[in-house]
C-alpha positions as CSV (number, residue, x, y, z in Angstrom):
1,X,0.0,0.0,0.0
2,X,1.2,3.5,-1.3
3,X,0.6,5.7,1.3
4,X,-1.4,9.2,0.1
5,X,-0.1,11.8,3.0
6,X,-2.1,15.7,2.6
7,X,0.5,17.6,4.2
8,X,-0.4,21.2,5.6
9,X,3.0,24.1,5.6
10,X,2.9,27.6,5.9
11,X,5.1,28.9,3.6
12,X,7.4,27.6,0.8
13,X,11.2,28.6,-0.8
14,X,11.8,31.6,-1.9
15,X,8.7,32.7,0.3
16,X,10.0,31.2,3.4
17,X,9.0,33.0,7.1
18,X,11.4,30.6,9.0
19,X,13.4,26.5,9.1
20,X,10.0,24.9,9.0
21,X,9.3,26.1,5.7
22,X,12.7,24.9,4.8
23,X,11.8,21.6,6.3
24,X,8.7,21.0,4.8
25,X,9.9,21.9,1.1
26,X,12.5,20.0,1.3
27,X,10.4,16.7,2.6
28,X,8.0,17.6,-0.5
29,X,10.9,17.1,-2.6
30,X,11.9,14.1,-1.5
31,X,8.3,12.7,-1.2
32,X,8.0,14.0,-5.0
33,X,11.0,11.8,-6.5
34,X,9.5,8.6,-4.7
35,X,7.3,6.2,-5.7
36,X,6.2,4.5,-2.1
37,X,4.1,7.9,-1.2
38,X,1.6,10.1,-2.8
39,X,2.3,13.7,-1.1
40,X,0.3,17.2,-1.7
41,X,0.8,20.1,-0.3
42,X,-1.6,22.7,1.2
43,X,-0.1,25.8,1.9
44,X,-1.8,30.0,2.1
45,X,-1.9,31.1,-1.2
46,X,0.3,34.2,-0.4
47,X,3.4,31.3,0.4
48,X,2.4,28.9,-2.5
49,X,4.4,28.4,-5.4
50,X,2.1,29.0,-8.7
51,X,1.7,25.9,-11.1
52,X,3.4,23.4,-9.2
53,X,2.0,20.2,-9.5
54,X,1.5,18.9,-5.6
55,X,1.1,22.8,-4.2
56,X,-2.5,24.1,-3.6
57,X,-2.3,27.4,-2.3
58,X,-5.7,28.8,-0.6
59,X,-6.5,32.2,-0.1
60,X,-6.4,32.5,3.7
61,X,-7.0,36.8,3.6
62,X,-6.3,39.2,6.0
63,X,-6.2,38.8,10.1
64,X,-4.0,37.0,13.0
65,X,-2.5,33.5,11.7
66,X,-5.7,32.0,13.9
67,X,-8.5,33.5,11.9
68,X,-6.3,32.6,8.2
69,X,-5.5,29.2,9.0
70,X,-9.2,28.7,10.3
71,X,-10.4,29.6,6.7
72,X,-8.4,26.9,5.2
73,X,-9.1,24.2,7.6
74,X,-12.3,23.9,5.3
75,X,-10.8,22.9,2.1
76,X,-7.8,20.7,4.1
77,X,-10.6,18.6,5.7
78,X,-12.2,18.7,2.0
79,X,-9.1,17.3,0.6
80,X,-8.5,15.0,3.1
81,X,-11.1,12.4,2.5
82,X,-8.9,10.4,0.3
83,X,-6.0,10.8,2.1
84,X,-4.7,7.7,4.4
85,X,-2.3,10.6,6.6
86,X,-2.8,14.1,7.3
87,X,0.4,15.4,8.5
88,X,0.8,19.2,9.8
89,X,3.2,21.0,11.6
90,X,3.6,23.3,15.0
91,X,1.0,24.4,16.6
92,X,-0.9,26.1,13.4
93,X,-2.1,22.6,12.3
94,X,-4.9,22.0,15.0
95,X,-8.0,23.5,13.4
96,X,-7.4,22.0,10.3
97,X,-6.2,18.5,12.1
98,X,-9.0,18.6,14.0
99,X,-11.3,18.9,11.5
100,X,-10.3,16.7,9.2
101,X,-10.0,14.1,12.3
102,X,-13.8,14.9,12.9
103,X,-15.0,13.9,9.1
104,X,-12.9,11.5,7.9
105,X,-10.9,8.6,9.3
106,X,-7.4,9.0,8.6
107,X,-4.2,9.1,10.5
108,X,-3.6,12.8,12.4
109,X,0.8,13.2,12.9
110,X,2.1,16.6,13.8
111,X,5.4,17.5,14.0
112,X,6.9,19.8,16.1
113,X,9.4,21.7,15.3
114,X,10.0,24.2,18.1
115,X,7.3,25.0,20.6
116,X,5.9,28.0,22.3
117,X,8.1,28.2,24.7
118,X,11.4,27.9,22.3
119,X,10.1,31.0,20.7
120,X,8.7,33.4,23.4
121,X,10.3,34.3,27.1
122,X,6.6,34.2,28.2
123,X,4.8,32.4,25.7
124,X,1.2,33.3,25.4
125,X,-1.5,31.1,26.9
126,X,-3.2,31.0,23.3
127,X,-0.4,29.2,21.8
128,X,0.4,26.9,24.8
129,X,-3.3,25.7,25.1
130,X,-3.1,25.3,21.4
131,X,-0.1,22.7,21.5
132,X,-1.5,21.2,24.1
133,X,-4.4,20.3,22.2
134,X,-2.6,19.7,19.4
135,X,-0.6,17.2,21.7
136,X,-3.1,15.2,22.9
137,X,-5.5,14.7,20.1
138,X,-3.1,14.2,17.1
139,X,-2.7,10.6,16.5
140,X,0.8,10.3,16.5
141,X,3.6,13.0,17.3
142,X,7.1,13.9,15.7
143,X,9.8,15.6,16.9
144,X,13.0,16.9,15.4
145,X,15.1,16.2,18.2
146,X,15.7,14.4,21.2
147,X,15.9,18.0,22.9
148,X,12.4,18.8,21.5
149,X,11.1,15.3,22.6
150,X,12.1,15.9,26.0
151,X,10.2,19.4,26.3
152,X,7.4,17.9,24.7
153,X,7.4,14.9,27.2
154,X,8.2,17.7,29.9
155,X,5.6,20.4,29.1
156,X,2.4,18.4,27.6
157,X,3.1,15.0,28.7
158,X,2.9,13.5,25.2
159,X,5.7,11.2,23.9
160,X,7.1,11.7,20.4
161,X,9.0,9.6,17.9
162,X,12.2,11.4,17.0
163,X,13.0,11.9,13.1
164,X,15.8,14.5,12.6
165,X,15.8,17.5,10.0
166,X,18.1,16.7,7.0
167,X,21.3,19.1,6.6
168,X,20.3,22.0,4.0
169,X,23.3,23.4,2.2
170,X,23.9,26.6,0.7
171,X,26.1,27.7,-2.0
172,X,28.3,30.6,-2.3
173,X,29.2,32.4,-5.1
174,X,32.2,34.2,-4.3
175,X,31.3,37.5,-3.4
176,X,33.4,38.7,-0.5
177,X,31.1,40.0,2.0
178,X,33.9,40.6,4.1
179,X,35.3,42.9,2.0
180,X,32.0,44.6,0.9
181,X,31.8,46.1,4.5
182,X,35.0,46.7,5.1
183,X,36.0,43.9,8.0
184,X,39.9,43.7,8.1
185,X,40.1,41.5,11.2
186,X,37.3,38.5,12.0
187,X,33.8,38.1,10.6
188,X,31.3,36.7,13.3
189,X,27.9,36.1,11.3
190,X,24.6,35.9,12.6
191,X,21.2,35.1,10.9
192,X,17.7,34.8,12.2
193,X,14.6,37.0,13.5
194,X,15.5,39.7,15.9
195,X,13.5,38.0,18.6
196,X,14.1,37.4,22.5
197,X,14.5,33.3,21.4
198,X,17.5,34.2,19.5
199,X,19.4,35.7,22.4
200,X,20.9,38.8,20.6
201,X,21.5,40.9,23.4
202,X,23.9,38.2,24.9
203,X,26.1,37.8,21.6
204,X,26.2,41.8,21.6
205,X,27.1,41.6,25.2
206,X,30.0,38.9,24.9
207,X,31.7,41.1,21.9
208,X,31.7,44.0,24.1
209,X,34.0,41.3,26.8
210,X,35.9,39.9,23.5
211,X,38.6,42.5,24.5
212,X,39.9,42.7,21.5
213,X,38.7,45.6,18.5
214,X,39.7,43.0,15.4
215,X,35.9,41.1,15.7
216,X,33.2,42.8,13.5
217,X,29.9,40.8,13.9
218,X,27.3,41.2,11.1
219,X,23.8,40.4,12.1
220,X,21.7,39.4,9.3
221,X,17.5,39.6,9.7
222,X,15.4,42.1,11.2
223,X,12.8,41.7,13.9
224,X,10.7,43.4,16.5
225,X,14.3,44.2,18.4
226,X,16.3,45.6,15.2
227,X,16.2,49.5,17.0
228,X,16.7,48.1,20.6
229,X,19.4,46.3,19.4
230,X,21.0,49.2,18.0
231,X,20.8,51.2,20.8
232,X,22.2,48.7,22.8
233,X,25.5,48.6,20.5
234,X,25.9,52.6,21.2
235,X,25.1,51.8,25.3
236,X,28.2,48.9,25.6
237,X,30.5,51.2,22.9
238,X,30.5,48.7,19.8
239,X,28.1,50.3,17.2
240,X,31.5,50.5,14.9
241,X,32.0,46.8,15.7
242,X,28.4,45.7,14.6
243,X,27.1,45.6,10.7
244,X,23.0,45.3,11.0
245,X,22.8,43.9,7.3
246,X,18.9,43.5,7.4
247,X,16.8,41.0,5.6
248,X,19.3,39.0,4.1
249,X,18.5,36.5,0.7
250,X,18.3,33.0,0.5
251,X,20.6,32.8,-2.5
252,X,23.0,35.2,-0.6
253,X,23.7,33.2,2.7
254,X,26.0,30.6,1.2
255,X,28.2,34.1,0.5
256,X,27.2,35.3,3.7
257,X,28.4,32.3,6.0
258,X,31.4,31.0,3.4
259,X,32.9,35.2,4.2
260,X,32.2,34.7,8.0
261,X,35.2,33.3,10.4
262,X,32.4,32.0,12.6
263,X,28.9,31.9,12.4
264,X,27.2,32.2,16.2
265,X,23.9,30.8,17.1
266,X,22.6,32.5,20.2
267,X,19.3,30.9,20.7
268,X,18.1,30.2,23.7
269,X,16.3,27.7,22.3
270,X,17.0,25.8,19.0
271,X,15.0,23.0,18.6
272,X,17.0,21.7,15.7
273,X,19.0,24.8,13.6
274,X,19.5,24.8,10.3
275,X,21.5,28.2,10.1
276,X,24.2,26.0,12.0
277,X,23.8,23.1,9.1
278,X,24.1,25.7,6.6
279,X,27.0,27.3,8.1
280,X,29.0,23.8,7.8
281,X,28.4,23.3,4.9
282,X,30.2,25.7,3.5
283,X,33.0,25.1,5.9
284,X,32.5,27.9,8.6
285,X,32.6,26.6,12.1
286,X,30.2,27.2,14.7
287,X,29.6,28.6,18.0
288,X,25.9,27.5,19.4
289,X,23.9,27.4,22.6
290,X,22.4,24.1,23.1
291,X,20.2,22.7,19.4
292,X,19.1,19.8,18.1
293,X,21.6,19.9,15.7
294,X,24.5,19.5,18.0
295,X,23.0,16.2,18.6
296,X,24.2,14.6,15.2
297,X,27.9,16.4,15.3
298,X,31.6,16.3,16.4
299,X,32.1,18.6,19.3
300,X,34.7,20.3,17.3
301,X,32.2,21.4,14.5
302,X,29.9,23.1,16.9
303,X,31.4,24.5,20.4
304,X,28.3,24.4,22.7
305,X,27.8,27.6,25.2
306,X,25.2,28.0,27.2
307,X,23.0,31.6,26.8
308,X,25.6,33.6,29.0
309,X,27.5,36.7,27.4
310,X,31.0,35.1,29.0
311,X,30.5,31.5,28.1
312,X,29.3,32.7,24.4
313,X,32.7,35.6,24.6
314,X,34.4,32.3,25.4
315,X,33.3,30.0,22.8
316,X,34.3,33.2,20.1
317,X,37.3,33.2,21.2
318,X,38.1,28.9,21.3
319,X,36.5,29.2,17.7
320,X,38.6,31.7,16.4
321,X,41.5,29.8,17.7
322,X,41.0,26.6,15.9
323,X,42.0,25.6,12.5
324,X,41.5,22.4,12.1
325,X,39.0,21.5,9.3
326,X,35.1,20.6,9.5
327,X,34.9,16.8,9.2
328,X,31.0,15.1,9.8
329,X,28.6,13.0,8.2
330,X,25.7,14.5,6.3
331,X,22.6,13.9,6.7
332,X,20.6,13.9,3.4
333,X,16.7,14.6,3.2
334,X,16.8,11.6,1.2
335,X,17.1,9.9,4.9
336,X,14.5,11.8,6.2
337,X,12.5,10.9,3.6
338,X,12.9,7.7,4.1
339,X,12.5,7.3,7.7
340,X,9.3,9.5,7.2
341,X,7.8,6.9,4.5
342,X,8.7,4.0,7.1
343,X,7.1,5.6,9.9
344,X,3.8,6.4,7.9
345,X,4.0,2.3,6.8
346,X,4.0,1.3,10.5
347,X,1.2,3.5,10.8
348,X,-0.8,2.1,8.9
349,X,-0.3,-1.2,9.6
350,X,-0.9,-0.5,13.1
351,X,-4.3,1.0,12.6
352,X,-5.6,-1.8,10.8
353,X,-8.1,-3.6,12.9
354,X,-7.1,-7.2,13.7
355,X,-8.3,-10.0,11.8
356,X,-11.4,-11.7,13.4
């Protein structure tokens, strides 16, 4: 039995809002080039590719991501009812899980790829009461680490099967973005939302206690923080040490992260982290607060700090020091792919009812 999976994303290369949409496109891929699983897509029309065989994009209109997603759960149920899986993703997936799980019978996974409280100091009640739900009603639950497992176990009570992310690449072109902005002494790169969950402040903090004036950090993305941030280079005295390159490409990064000495993930909370799977791959080691990603890697390819100003000052500075090249094993989407396929087979098979 092929198994015929309806998958629900958000949004979809090169209108991506975050990793999961990295995640799910690449799965799509994957699932495309098989022959052992049917996949399609539902996405928000805004995010949808146009004429891609797979995609349906539905116009979701204006309001909170609540109210849009709620006007697709309609036509996600409706497309469900020949469907043996119905697979969504973070906590945006319960309306339309739930409905679909109310009209039709088919196998509910979700997959979560960060929670709440990875993204948000004080993450709102909405959102937690959401995943909770989500938790407990979805049939079966993914997560994409065994640090997200164990804060899923921890905070909802609900055990999950682990499947990793695959390692996305990027590819440079050349370009010397180090040059572009003038940096004679070390690049430090940094790439995400200007959110609390990325722990910004801290990484501005430890280059202030670098004690050195040869570090230029660039800070890629923009966020809710961007002019907070900024004022807080001019309060510790590094504004000259700190390039705020705003929204930054997709088919820049590889140039980007290839330019950088390190790249610096921050987070307080990185479920998996693909910016530090990007940054490998084009040979630029990393310094990382504790991510799911660090799970499948050498020590000496990511030097774990915790969300401290000194311990990430002192990770810089051990990562600056080394020399000694990037050796791992990648992990394709191609495994993912697969593991995915055999999980949604065992599935199956364990919903079919016994043989009288």
């Amino acid at each position: 039995m092929v198994p015929k999976v309806l998958m629900l994303g958000w949004g979809f290369p090169p209108k991506i809002t975050g990793g999961l949409d990295t995640a799910i496109a690449e799965l799509f891929e994957v699932f495309r080039a098989r022959d052992d699983v049917e996949i399609e897509l539902v996405l928000p029309a805004e995010y949808a590719p146009e004429d891609r065989e797979g995609i349906h994009g539905i116009p979701t209109g204006k309001g909170d991501i609540v109210t849009r997603i709620g006007r697709l759960a309609g036509e996600f149920a409706d497309r469900a009812e020949d469907a043996d899986i119905v697979h969504t993703h973070d906590w945006f997936g319960y309306s339309p899980g739930s409905r679909v799980q109310l009209e039709h019978d088919v196998e509910w996974i979700t997959t979560f790829h960060s929670l709440s409280s990875d993204r948000n100091v004080n993450p709102p009640e909405r959102e937690v009461e959401t995943e909770q739900r989500v938790a407990n009603r979805s049939d079966h639950v993914i997560a994409v680490s065994e640090f997200t497992r164990g804060k899923i176990k921890r905070e909802y009570g609900v055990d999950a099967t682990v499947i990793y992310n695959g390692f996305s690449s990027v590819d440079p072109t050349g370009r010397d973005v180090k040059a572009e902005y003038d940096i004679d002494g070390k690049m430090l790169f940094f790439v995400g939302r200007h959110t609390d969950q990325k722990g910004i402040s801290h990484l501005l903090y430890a280059l202030s206690k670098l004690g050195r004036d040869d570090v230029t950090l660039v800070l890629g993305g923009t966020g809710h923080l961007t002019e907070q941030l900024k004022r807080f280079t001019e309060l510790l005295g590094i504004e000259d040490r700190v390039v705020f390159a705003g929204y930054v490409p997709q088919e820049e990064l590889g140039d980007y992260y290839a330019s950088a000495d390190l790249f610096v993930s921050s987070s307080l909370s990185e479920p998996f982290g693909i910016t530090i799977v990007e940054a490998l791959s084009v040979g630029t080691r990393v310094v990382a607060c504790e991510s799911g990603a660090a799970e499948l890697l050498p020590e000496d390819c990511v030097i774990e700090v915790e969300p401290d100003s000194d311990s990430i000052a002192d990770g810089i500075e051990r990562g600056l020091a080394m020399n000694t090249p990037l050796e791992y094993e990648v992990r394709t989407w191609e495994q993912v792919g697969q593991e995915h396929v055999e999980f949604y087979e065992r599935v199956l098979d364990e919903s079919e009812p016994d043989p009288e």
